[in-house]
N, C-alpha and C positions, 0 to 999 in steps of 0.2 A: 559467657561464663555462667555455668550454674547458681542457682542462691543455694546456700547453706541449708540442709533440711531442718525443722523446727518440731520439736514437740510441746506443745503445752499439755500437759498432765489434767491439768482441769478448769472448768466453764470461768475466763475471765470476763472480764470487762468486755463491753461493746468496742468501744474506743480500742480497748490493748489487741485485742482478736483482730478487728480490722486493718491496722499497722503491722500483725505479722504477718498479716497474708499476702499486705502487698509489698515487703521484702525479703520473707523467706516464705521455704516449699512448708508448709506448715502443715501439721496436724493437730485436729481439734478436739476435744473433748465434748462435744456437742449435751449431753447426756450427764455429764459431771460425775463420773462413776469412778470410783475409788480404783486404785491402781496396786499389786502387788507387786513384789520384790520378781517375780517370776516375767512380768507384766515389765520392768525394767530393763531389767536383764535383754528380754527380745525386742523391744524397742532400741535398746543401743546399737543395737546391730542395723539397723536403718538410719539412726539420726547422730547429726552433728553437735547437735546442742538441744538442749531440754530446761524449760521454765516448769520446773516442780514447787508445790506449797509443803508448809511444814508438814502437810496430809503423806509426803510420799519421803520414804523411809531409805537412806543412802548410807544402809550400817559395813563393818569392815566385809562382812559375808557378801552379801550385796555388791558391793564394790570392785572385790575379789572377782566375780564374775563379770564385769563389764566389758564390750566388747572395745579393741580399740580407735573403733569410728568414732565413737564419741568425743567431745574435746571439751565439753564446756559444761555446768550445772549452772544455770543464771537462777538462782532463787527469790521467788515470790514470795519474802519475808524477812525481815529485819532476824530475827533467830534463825540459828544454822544448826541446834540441838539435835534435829534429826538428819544431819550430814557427820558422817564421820572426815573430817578434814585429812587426817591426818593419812589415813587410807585414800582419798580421792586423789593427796600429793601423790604419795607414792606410784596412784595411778596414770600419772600425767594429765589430770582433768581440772581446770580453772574452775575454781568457785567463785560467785559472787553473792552479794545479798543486795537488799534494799531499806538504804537508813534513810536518816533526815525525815522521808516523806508522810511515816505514819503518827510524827511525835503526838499534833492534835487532836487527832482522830482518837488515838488510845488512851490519853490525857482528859479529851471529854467523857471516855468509858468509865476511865478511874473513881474523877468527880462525881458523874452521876453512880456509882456505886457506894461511891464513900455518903454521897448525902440519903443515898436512899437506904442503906444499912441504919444509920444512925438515926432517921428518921421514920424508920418503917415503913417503908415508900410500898413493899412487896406484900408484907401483911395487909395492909390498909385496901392498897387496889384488891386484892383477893376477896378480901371483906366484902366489900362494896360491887364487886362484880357478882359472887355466888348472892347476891340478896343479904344477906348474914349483916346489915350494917343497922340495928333497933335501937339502940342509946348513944347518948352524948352528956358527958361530965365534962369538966377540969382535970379529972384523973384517968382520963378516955388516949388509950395510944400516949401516951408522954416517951417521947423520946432524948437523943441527945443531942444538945447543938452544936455546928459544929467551930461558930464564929467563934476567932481568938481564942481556941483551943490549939495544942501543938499539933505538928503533922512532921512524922518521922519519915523517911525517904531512904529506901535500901539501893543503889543502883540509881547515881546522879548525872547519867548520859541524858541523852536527846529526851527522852519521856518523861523520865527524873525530872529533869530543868523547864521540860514546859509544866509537869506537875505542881510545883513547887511555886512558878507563877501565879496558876490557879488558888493555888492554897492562900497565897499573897493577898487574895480578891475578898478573903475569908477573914483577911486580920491573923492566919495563923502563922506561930513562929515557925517558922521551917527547921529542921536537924538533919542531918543528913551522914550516913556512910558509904561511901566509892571505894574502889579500888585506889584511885590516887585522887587527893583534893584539888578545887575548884579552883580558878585564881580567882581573888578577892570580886572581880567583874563579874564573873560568874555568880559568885554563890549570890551574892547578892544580899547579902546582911545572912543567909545562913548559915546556922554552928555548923560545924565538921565533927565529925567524930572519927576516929580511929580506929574504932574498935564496936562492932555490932551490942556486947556485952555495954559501951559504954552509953550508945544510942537509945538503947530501946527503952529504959526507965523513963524517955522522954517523948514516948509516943503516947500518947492520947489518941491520935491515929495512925497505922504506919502502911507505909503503902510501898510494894515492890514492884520494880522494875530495873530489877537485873539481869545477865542470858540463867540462863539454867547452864548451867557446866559441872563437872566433877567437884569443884570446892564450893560451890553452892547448893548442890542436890540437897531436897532436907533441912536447910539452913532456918528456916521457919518448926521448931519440933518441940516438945516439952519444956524443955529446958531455959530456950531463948523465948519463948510464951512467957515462962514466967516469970520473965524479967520486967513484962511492960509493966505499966499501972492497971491498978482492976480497973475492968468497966472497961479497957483500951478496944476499938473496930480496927481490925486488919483488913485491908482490899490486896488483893490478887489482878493484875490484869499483866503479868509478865508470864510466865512458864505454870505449871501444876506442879511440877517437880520441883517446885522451889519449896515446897510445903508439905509437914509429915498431914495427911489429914484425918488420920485418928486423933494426932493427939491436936490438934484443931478444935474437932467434935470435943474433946476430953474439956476444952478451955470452953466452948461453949456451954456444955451443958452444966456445968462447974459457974458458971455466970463471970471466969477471969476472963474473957470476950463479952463485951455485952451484944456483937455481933461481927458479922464480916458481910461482905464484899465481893464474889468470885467471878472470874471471865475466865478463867481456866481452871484445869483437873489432872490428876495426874492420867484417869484413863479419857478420852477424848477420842471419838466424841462420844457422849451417854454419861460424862460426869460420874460422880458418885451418889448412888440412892440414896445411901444414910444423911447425907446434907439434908433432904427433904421434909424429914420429920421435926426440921429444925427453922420456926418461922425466921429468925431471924438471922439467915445466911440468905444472902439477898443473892442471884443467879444470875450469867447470863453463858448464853451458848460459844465463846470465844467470840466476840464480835468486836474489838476492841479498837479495831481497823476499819470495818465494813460501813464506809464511805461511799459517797459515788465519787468524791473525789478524792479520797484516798485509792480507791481500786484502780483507775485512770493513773493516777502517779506511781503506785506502787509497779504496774503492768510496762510505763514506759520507763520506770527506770532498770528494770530488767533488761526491756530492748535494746535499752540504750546501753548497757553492759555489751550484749551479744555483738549490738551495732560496732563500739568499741573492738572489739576481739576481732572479731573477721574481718574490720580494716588492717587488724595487722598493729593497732593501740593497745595501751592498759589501761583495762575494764578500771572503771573509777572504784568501784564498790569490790575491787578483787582483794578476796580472803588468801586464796590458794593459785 
């Protein structure tokens, strides 16, 4: 019996690349070169299944064209924002994602953004790499700390809950709003909130990690900004779309931010320039995940999807 043809979309892991190749007919991305919609399209026409990253775009248009060899999208990424679901059902095509394995991984992103906004971690190395570093006072870089200050939490799944851990390490009182509350095990002495409106007065820091979906696009904009306390750091390490970010810029430069956090953008990759003129939006490239052992997990837990499927099981991680 033949093995199932495989696409990976782009340059994994050592580990995950060598597992596909020794149970399906694979193709590789050697080169890690971004893939269009067009580039889709005629790849389905060859393969049975495709391990795609948030990088490769499965809108209703897209979808619409897929050929019917296809059967499977095993996705390398815990978000499926850039999977139209609901078109891939109608197209008879199993979706899967990959949870649980990146909670840490993007939990330590957070933390190191949240200490390093609050701290100037990004000014200071800049300083001191260009040479620019000639005085030292008591009134030199003062930042904010962030021990036993609160830490607000949007989206209290798997990265939510090891965030909140962390925060614990800090002395800060956690608050938190979900879709549905914790049981009391869970939260772990964390307040609930019900309502974003009634959370965010109680962020000194707030940090999201919810999907990006239609009732949250934006959900960070004007409005809900100016509910926090002044001087409040917002970190970003969930979607870009979770965030208007003009009016972000608007809260910064206005000093009701006294700074942020970010691991994503809305346009990706390339960020937004106007962030730049702004020392203290502290940056990183999406890397929130980019582990050697996250990349390894994230890679077999895909496999292990597809593995699932073509015995003829259900994919553990199946959406659709």
């Amino acid at each position: 019996m033949s093995k199932p043809r495989l696409w990976i979309t782009r340059k994994l892991s050592a580990n995950t690349e060598a597992r596909a190749k020794r149970d399906y007919d694979v193709i590789l991305n050697p080169n890690d070169t971004l893939s269009s919609a067009d580039d889709i399209v005629r790849m389905s026409k060859d393969v049975d299944a495709i391990i795609p990253c948030h990088s490769e775009h499965f809108d209703q248009q897209t979808v619409a064209r897929l050929d019917s060899r296809l059967k499977i999208v095993a996705n390398h990424s815990v978000g499926v924002d850039h999977c139209d679901l609901d078109a891939l059902r109608q197209h008879g095509i199993c979706v899967t994602n990959t949870p649980d394995v990146l909670s840490d991984a993007t939990a330590e992103i957070a933390m190191l953004l949240l200490l390093g906004a609050a701290r100037r971690a990004a000014e200071g190395d800049a300083m001191v790499r260009s040479g620019n570093w000639q005085s030292w006072s008591p009134s030199f870089m003062v930042g904010t700390q962030v021990t036993g200050k609160r830490m607000a939490i949007i989206g209290m799944g798997r990265v939510g809950q090891v965030m909140a851990k962390r925060a614990r390490g800090f002395d800060m009182p956690v608050h938190y709003h979900s879709r549905t509350r914790l049981s009391s095990e869970l939260e772990q002495g964390a307040t609930y909130h019900a309502t974003i409106e009634s959370l965010l007065p109680n962020a000194d820091f707030l940090s999201l990690h919810c999907p990006a979906t239609e009732q949250t696009q934006g959900i960070i904009n004007a409005d809900t900004l100016a509910l926090l306390p002044d001087g409040a750091i917002l970190v970003n390490t969930a979607r870009g779309a979770l965030v208007d970010e003009n009016a972000l810029i608007s809260a910064i430069e206005s000093g009701k931010l006294a700074a942020a956090g970010l691991d994503c953008f809305t346009t990706e990759p390339g960020g937004n320039p106007a962030f730049a003129a702004h020392n203290n939006i502290m940056m990183l490239p999406h890397i929130g995940s980019a582990t050697f052992e996250t990349r390894d997990a994230m890679g077999f837990r895909a496999l292990d999807n597809l593995d699932a499927f073509f015995s003829g099981k259900q994919p553990t991680d199946r959406l659709v």
